[in-house]
C-alpha positions as CSV (number, residue, x, y, z in Angstrom):
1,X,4.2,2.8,7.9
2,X,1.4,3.7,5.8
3,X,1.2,2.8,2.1
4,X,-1.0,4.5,-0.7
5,X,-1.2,3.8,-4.4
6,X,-2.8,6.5,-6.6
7,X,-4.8,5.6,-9.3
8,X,-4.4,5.9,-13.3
9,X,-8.1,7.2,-13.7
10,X,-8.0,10.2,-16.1
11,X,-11.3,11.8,-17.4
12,X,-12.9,11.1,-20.7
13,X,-11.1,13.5,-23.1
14,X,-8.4,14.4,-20.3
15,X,-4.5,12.7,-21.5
16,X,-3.3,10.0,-20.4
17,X,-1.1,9.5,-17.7
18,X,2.7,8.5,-17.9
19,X,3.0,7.5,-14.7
20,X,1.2,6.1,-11.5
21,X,2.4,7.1,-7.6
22,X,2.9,5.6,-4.4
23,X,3.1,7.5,-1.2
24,X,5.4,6.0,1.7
25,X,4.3,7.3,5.0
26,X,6.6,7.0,8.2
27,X,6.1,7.9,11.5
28,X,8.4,9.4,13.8
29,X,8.8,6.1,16.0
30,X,9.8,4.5,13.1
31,X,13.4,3.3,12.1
32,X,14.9,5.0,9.2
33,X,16.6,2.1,8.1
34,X,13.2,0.1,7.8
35,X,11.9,2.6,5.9
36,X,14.7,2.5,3.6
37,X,14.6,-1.0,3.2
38,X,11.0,-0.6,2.3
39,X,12.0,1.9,-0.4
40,X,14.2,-0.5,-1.9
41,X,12.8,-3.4,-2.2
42,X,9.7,-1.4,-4.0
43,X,12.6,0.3,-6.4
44,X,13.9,-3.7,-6.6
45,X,10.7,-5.1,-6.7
46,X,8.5,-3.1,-8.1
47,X,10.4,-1.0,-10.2
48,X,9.2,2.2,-8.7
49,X,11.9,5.2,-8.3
50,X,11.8,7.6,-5.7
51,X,10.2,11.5,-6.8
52,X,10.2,13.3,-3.7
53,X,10.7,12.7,-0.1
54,X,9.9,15.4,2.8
55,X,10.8,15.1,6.2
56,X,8.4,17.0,8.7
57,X,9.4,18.7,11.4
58,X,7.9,16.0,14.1
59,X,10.8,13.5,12.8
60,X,7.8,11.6,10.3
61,X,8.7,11.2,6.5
62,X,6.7,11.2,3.7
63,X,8.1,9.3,0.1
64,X,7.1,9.6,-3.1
65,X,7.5,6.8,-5.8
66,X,6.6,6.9,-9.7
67,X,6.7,4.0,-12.2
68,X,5.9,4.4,-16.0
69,X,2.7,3.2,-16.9
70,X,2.4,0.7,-19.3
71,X,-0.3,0.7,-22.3
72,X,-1.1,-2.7,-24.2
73,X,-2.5,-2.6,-26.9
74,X,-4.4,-5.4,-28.7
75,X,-2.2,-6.5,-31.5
76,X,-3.8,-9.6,-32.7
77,X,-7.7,-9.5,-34.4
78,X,-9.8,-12.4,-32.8
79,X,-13.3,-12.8,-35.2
């Protein structure tokens, strides 16, 4: 299983994102129920929920996962 976050990076000008992704890659030889398990304990965890998930013809699976990103902002004025 294969795991891949994708960055917030936007470009100077460009908007700002709402939320940040992480791929789930399984192989074919892989239980489906691990992979599941994975997916849950990101959701549990993580607070990720699940976009999209494909399954290829070969029997591999690929998940998508999004989670809001969250802006701070400075509230308090240190001199």
């Amino acid at each position: 299983m294969r795991e891949t976050l994708q960055g917030v990076l936007t470009a100077k000008g460009a908007p700002k994102r709402q939320y940040e992704y992480l791929i789930l890659s399984v192989r074919s030889d892989e239980p489906a129920p691990l992979a599941y398990q994975r997916l849950r304990e990101h959701a549990e965890y993580g607070k990720w929920e699940l976009e999209r998930s494909l399954l290829y013809i070969g029997g591999s699976r690929r998940f998508w996962l999004r989670r809001k990103v969250l802006r701070v902002e400075r509230t308090l004025e240190i001199h």
